[in-house]
C-alpha positions as CSV (number, residue, x, y, z in Angstrom):
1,X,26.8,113.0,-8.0
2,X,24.6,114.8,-10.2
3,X,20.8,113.8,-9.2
4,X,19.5,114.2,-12.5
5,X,22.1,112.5,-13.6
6,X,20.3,109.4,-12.6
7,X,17.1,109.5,-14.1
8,X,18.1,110.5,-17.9
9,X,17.1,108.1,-20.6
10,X,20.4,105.6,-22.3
11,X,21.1,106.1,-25.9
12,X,21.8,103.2,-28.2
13,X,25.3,102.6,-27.8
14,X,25.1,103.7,-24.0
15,X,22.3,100.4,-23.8
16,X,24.0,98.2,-26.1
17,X,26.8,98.1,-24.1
18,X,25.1,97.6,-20.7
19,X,23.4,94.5,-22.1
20,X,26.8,93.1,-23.1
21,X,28.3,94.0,-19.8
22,X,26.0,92.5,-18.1
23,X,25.7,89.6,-20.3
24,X,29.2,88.7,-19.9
25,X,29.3,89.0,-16.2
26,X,26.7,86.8,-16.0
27,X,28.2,84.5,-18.1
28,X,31.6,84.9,-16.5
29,X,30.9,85.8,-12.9
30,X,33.9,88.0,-13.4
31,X,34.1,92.0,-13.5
32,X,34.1,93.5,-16.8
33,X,37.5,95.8,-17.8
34,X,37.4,97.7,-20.8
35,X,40.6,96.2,-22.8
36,X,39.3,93.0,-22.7
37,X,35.8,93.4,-23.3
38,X,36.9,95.9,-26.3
39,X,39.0,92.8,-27.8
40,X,36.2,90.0,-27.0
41,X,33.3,91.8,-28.7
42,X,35.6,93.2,-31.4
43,X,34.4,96.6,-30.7
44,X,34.9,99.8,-32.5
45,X,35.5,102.0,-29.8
46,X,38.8,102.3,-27.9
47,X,39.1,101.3,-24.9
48,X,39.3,105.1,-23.5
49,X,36.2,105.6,-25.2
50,X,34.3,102.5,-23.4
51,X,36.1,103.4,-20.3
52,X,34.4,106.8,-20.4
53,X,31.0,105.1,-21.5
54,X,31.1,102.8,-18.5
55,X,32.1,105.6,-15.9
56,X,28.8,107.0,-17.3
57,X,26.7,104.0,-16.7
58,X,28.3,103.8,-13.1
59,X,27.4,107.3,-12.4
60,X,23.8,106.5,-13.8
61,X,24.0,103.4,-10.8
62,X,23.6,100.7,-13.5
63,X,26.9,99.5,-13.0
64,X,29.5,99.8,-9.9
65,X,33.4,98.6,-8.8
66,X,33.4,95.4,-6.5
67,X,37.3,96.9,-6.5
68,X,39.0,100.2,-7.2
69,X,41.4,98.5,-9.2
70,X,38.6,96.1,-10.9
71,X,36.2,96.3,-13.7
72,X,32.4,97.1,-13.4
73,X,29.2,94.6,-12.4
74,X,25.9,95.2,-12.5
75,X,23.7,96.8,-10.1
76,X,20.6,95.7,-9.5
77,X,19.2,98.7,-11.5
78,X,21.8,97.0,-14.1
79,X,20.1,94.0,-14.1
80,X,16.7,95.7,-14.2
81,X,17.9,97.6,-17.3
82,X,18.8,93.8,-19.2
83,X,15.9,91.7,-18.3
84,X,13.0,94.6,-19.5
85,X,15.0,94.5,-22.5
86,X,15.3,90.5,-22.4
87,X,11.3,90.7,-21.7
88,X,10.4,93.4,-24.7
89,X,11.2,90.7,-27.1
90,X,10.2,87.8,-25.1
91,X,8.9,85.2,-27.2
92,X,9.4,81.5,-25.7
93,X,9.7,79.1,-28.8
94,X,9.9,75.2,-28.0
95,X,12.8,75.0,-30.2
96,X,15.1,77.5,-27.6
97,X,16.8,74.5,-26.2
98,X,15.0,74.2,-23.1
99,X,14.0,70.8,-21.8
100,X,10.7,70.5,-19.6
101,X,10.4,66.6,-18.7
102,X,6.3,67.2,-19.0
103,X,6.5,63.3,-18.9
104,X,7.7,63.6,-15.6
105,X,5.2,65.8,-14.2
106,X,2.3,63.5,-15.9
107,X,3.0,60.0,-14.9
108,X,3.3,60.7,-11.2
109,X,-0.1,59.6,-9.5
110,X,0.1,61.1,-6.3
111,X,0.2,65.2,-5.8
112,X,3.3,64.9,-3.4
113,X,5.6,63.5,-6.4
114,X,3.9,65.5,-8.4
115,X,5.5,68.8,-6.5
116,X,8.8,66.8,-6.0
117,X,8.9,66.2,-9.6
118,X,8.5,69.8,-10.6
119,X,11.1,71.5,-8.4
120,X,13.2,69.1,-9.3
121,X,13.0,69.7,-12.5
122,X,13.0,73.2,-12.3
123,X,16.1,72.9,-10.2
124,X,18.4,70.4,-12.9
125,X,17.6,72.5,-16.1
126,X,18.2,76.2,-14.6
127,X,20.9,75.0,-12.5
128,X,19.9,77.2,-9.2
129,X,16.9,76.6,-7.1
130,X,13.1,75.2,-7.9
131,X,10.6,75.9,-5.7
132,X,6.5,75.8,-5.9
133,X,4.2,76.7,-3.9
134,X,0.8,74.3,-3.4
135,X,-2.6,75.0,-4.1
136,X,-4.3,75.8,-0.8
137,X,-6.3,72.7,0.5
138,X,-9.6,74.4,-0.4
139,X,-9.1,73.8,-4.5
140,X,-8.8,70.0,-2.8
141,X,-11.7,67.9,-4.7
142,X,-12.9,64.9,-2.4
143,X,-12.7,61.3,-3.7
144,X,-12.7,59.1,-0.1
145,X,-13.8,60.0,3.7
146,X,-13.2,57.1,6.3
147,X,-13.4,57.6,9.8
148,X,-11.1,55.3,11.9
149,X,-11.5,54.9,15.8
150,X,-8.3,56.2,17.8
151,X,-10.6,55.3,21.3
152,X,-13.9,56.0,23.0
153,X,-13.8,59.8,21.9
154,X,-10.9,60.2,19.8
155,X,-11.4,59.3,15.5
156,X,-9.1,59.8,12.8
157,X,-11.1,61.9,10.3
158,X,-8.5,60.7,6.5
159,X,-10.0,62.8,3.6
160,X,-8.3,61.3,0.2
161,X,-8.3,63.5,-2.5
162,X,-9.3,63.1,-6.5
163,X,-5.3,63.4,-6.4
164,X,-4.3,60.8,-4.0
165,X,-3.7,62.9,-1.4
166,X,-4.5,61.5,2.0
167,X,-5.8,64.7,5.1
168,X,-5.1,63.4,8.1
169,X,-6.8,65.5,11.1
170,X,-7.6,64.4,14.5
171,X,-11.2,65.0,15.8
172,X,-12.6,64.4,18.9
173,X,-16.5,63.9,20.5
174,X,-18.1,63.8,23.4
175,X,-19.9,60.9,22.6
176,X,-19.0,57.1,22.5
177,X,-19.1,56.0,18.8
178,X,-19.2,52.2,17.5
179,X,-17.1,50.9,14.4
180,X,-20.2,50.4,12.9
181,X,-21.0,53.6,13.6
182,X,-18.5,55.6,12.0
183,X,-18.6,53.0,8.8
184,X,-22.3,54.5,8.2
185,X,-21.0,58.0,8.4
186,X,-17.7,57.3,6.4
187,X,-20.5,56.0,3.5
188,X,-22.5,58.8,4.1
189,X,-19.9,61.1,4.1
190,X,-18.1,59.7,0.7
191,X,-21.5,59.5,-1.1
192,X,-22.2,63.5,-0.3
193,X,-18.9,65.2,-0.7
194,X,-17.5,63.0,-3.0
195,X,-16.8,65.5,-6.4
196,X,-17.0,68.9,-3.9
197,X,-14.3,71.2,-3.3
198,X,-13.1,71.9,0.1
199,X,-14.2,75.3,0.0
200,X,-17.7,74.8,-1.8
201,X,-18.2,71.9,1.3
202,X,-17.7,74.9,3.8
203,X,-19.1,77.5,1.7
204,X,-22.7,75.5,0.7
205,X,-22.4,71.9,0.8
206,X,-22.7,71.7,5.1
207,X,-25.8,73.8,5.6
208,X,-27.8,72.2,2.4
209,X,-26.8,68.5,4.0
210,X,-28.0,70.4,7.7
211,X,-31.3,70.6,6.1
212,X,-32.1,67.0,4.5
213,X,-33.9,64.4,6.6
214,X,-32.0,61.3,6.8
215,X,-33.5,57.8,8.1
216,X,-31.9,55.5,10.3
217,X,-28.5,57.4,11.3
218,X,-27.7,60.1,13.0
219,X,-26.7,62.6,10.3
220,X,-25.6,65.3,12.6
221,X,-23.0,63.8,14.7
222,X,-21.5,62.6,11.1
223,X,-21.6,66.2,9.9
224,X,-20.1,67.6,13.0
225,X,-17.2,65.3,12.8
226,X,-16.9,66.8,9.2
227,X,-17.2,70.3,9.8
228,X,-14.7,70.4,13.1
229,X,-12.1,68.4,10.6
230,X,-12.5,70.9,7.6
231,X,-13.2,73.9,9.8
232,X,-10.0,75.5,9.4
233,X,-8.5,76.6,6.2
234,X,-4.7,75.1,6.0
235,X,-1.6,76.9,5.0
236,X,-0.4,76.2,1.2
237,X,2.9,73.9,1.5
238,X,6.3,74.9,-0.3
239,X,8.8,72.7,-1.9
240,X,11.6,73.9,-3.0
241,X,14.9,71.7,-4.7
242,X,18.5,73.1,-5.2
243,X,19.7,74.4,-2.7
244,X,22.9,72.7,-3.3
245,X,23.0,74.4,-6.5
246,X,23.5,77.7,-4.7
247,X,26.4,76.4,-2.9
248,X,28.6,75.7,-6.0
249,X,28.1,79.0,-7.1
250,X,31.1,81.3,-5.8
251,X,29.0,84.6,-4.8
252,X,26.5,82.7,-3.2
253,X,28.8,81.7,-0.2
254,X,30.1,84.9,0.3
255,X,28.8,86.3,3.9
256,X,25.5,87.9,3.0
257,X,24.2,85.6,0.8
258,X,25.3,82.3,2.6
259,X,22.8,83.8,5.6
260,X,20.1,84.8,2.8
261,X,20.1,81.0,2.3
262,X,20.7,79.9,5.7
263,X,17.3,82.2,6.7
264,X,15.9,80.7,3.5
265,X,16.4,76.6,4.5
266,X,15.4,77.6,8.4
267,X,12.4,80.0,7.5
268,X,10.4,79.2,4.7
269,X,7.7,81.2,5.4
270,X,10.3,84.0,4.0
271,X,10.1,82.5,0.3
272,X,6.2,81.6,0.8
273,X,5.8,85.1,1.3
274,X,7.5,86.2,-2.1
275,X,5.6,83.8,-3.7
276,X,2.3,84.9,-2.0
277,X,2.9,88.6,-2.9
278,X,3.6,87.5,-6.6
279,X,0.5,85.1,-6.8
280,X,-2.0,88.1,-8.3
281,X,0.7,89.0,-11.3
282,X,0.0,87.6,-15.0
283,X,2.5,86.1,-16.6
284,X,6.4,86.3,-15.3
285,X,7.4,88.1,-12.1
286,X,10.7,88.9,-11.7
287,X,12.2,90.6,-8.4
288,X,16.0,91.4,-8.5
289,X,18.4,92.3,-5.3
290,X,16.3,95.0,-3.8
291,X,13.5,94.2,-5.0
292,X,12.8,91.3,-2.7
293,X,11.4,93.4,0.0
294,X,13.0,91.3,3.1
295,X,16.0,92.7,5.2
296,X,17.1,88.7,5.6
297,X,17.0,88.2,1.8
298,X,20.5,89.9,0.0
299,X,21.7,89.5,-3.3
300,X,19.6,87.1,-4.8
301,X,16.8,86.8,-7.3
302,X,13.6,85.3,-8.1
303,X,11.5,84.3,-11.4
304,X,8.3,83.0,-10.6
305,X,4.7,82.4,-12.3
306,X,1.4,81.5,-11.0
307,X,-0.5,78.4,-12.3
308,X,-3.9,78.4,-12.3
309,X,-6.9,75.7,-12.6
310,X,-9.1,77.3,-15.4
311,X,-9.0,80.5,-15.0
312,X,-8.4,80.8,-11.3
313,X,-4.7,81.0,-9.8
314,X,-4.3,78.3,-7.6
315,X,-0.5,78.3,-6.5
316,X,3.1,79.7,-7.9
317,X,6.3,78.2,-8.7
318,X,9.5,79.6,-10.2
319,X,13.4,79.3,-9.4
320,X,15.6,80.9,-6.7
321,X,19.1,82.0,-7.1
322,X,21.5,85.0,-7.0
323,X,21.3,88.3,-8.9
324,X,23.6,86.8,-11.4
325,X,20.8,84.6,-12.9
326,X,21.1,83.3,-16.3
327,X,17.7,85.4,-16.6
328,X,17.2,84.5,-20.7
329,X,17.5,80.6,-19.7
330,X,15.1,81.1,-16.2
331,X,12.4,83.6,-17.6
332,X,10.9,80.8,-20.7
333,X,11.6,77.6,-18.6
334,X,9.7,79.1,-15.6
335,X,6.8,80.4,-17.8
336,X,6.3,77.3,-19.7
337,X,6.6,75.3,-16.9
338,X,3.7,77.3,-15.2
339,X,1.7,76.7,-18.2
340,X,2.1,72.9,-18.2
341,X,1.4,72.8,-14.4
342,X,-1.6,74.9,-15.3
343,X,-2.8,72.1,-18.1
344,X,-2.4,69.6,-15.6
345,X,-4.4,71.3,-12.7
346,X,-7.0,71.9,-15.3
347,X,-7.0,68.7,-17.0
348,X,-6.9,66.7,-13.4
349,X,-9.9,69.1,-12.1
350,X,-12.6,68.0,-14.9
């Protein structure tokens, strides 16, 4: 094959075409053969002539034979070529049929659900898999600190969150503590982190606390307790809805894939990384085949956002699925449901 061959810009009936090819396959799951795609889209051309046009596109590695005897699919290149054309006149309009249950999302109380509800929903309108990945536990806003007595030396150091969340973490001392003890540092604790991020009580909050004189109570030992339960900075969690989805789906089960999503359901630091390395992008990321840069990820796809509280990015969610995405359903019900997760981060946060 030609090199250069490769790299040559389509013309406008060359990139017409490809969209429709791989529009239909995508809406088919079948490979595309000239005679019948010629009678379909009522074409002009002959079939010779789109024969030739489509050996073309297959020598420029947009489109490929499963089959000798078959039609073409797309490459991932293919599918490269379609969504930057789907994304150059991107405009997501309310009115495109797309239902986001925002209600949903709203009227859950606790930040668990809240997740739950979103992957879920993700999951039911694009028909593969919804997954999100959680703000990191130093965005957390304090509400509620309680220190409860495990024995002599061992306390249970429960953080509740502005969100209902409830961090759970083990601490123990080397000194006996009474109940009423820990009481006075579980009000002295509330009353001065109460309204304080995580990572401002780390950053600030600890050492100006160190400094203050406080009467009648020891201060420090309720401070230490603090600072060895919020010392470490936890791993974001990922939820993720679907999967089943992918298993009605006739590619999806073939070899390759079927161990992408067995890696996928056993490993999910493998998706937490894709999201991690798409957290920095603005607006839609969309990674295709290839693109996923993991040898135990093959023929799938990902759409995926981040959401952000403010102006900062906070976490990412988006759907999973195989290359063969229904991309111009995925792309606007991903990013608006990033920017409704973002209203809610923001709006919760004041």
């Amino acid at each position: 094959m030609d090199e250069n061959i490769t790299e040559r810009i389509l013309d406008e009936r060359e990139a017409s075409i490809l969209r429709a090819i791989v529009y239909e396959y995508i809406s088919t799951g079948k490979p595309v053969g000239s005679r019948s795609f010629v009678q379909k889209y009522s074409l002009t051309l002959s079939p010779a002539t789109l024969r030739n046009i489509m050996y073309d596109l297959e020598q420029l590695d947009y489109l490929m034979q499963p089959h000798t005897s078959a039609g073409r699919i797309p490459t991932d290149k293919g599918y490269r070529y379609y969504v930057n054309s789907l994304l150059d006149s991107y405009e997501f309009k309310r009115s495109d049929g797309i239902e986001v249950k925002e209600d949903a999302i709203r009227k859950e109380l606790q930040m668990d659900k809240v997740f739950i509800a979103i992957t879920r929903m993700l999951s039911n309108v694009s028909r593969y898999a919804g997954i999100i990945m959680t703000p990191k536990p130093d965005y957390t806003v304090v509400k509620r600190i309680d220190l409860i007595p495990l024995d002599s030396n061992e306390i249970i150091f429960a953080l509740v969150t502005r969100h209902g969340v409830v961090i759970n973490k083990k601490v123990t001392v080397s000194a006996s503590i009474t109940q009423d003890n820990l009481y006075e540092y579980s009000r002295y604790l509330t009353n001065e982190l109460c309204g304080y991020q995580l990572n401002e009580i780390r950053d600030s909050i600890f050492g100006r606390l160190r400094e203050e004189k406080v009467s009648g109570m020891d201060k420090d030992m309720a401070l230490d307790i603090a600072e060895l339960a919020l010392g470490g900075s936890e791993e974001a969690e990922l939820y993720i809805d679907g999967i089943e989805n992918l298993l009605r789906i006739p590619e999806m089960v073939e070899e390759n894939r079927l161990n992408s999503l067995l890696n996928i359901i056993e490993e999910k630091n493998i998706l937490r990384e894709m999201l991690v390395n798409t957290m920095e992008n603005e607006g839609v990321k969309i990674l295709i085949g290839s693109e996923i840069l993991s040898s135990k990820v093959v023929g799938c796809s990902m759409v995926s956002t981040s959401y952000k509280k403010g102006n900062i990015r906070v976490g990412v969610l988006g759907v999973f699925g195989p290359t063969r995405m229904d991309y111009e359903k995925v792309v606007p019900l991903v990013d608006y449901t990033g920017r409704i997760v973002s209203d809610y981060f923001t709006k919760m946060t004041k």
